[in-house]
C-alpha positions in Angstrom: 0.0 0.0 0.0 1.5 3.1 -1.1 1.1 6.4 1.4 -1.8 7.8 -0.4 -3.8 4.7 -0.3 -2.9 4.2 3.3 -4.2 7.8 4.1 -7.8 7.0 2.4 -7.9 3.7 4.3 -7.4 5.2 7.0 -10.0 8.3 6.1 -12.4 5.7 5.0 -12.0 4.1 8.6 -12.4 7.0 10.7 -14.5 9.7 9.2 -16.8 7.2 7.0 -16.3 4.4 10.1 -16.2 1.5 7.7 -14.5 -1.6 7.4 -11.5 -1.5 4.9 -10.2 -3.9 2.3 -6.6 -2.6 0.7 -4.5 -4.2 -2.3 -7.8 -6.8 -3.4 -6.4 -9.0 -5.7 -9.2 -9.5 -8.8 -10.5 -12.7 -9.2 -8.8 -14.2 -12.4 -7.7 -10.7 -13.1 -4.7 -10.6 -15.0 -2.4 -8.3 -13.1 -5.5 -6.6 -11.6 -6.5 -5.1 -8.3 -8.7 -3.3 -6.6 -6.8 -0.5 -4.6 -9.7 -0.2 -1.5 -12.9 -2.1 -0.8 -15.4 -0.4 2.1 -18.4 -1.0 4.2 -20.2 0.9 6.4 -22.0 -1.7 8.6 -24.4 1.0 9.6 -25.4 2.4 6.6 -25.1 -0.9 4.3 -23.4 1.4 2.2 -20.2 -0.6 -0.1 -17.7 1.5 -1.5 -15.3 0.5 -4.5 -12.6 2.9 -4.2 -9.3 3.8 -6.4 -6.6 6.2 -5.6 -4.9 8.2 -8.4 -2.7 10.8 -6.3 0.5 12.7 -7.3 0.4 16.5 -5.7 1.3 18.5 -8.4 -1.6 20.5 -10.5 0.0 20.1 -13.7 -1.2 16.3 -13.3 -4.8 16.4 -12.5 -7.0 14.4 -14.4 -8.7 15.7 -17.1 -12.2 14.1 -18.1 -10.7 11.8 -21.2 -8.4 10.0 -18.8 -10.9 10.1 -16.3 -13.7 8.3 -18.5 -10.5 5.7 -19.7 -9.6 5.3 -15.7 -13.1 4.6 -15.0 -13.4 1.8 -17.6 -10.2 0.6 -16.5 -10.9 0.3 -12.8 -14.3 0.2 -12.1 -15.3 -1.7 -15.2 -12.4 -3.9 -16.7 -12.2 -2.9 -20.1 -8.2 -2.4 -21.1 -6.7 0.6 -22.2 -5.8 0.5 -26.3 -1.9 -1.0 -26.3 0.0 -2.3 -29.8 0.2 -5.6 -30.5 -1.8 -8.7 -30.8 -1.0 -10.3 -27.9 -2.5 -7.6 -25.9 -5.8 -7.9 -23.8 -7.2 -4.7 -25.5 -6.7 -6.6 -29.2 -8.0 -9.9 -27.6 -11.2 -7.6 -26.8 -11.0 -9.1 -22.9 -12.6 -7.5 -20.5 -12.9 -7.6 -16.5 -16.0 -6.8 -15.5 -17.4 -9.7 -14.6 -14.2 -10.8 -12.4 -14.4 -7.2 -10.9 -18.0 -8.1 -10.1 -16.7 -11.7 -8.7 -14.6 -10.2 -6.5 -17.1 -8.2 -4.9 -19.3 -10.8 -4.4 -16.2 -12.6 -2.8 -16.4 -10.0 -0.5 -20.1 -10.4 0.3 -20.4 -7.2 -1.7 -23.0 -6.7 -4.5 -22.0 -4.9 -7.7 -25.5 -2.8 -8.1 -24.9 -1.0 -4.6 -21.5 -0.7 -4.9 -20.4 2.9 -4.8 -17.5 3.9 -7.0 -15.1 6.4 -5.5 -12.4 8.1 -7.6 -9.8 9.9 -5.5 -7.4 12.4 -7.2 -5.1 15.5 -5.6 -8.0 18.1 -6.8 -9.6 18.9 -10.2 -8.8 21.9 -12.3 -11.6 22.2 -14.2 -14.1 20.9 -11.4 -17.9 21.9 -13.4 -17.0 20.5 -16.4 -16.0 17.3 -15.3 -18.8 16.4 -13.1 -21.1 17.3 -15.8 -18.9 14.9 -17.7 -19.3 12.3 -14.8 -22.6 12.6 -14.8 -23.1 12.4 -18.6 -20.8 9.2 -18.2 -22.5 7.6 -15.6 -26.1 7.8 -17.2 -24.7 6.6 -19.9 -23.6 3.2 -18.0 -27.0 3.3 -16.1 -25.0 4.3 -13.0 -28.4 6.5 -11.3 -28.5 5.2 -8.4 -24.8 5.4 -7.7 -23.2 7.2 -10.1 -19.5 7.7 -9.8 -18.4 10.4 -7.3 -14.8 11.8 -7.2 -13.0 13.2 -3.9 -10.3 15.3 -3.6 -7.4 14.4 -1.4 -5.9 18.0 -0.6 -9.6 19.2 -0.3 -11.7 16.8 1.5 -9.6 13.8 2.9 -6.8 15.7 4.2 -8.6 17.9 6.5 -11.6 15.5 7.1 -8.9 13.3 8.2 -7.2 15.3 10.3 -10.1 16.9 12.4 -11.3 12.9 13.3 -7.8 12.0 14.3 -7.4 13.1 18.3 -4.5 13.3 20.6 -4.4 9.5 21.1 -0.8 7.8 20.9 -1.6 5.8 17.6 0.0 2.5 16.9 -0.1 3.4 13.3 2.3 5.1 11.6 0.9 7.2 9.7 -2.0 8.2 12.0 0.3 9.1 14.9 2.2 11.6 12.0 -1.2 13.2 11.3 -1.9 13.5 15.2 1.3 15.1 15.8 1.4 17.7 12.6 -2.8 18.3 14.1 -1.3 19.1 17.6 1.3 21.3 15.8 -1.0 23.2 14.0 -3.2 23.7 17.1 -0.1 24.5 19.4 1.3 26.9 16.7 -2.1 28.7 16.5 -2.6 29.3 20.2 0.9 30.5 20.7 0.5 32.8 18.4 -3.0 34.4 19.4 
């Protein structure tokens, strides 16, 4: 698990208090995983969650990799590639397996909830309306794809839930100590 997926497990755990899945290995997928699977035992609400982070603006998605990422991920479909050996020129697809998985999980592919999470977006209005155009397009109504943004919603979601408490984890006693910092810092200098 790389940092950034360890940070939305972790936001996924405490601020949407759901049980967490990393690294899910796809059923007969061919080099395939899932990067976070989620469920919220009190809402019944299942997440299918991939993590596409790199910090700098100059690489935020626009909404042509975004559709391609979607059918890549959530859906199994492989991105064009040369050759004739290659799964795109074979016309596989993973759907199904992605939707095996799930049900591995005791997960059910029409209530799943497909979560996209990227640095921010640039161009924010026009690719929802893309998303939305997308995902009525693949009969996604009911729970059409939503994407959140790591510097703007999971960071500081994140580090509001996480208290003074001397974490075990790693990365969650980092975020309570820089939360601590921040708080010390501001009443020092009031």
């Amino acid at each position: 698990m790389t940092t950034t997926e360890k940070i939305v497990e972790s936001y996924f755990r405490f601020c949407k208090k759901c049980f967490t899945i990393p690294d899910v290995k796809v059923i007969k997928g061919n080099n395939r995983q899932i990067d976070l699977l989620a469920y919220n035992a009190a809402t019944s609400e299942q997440f299918h969650v991939e993590i596409n982070v790199t910090h700098c603006q100059n690489w935020c998605p626009k909404k042509e990799e975004l559709i391609n990422n979607f059918e890549k991920k959530f859906f199994g479909t492989p991105p064009y590639k040369e050759g004739k050996n290659t799964d795109y020129a074979k016309g596989k697809k993973y759907e199904s397996v992605i939707f095996e998985t799930y049900k591995a999980y005791g997960l059910n592919e029409k209530n799943i909830k497909r979560i996209w999470i990227c640095w921010t977006l640039l161009d924010k209005k026009n690719i929802e309306t893309e998303v939305k155009l997308y995902c009525k397009q693949k009969g996604l109504l009911k729970n059409p794809i939503r994407i959140i943004e790591f510097r703007d919603e999971i960071i500081p979601k994140l580090l509001k839930e996480v208290s003074t408490t001397n974490y075990e984890d790693d990365l969650l006693r980092t975020l309570s100590l820089l939360r601590q910092y921040e708080r010390q810092l501001k009443n020092n200098n009031s």
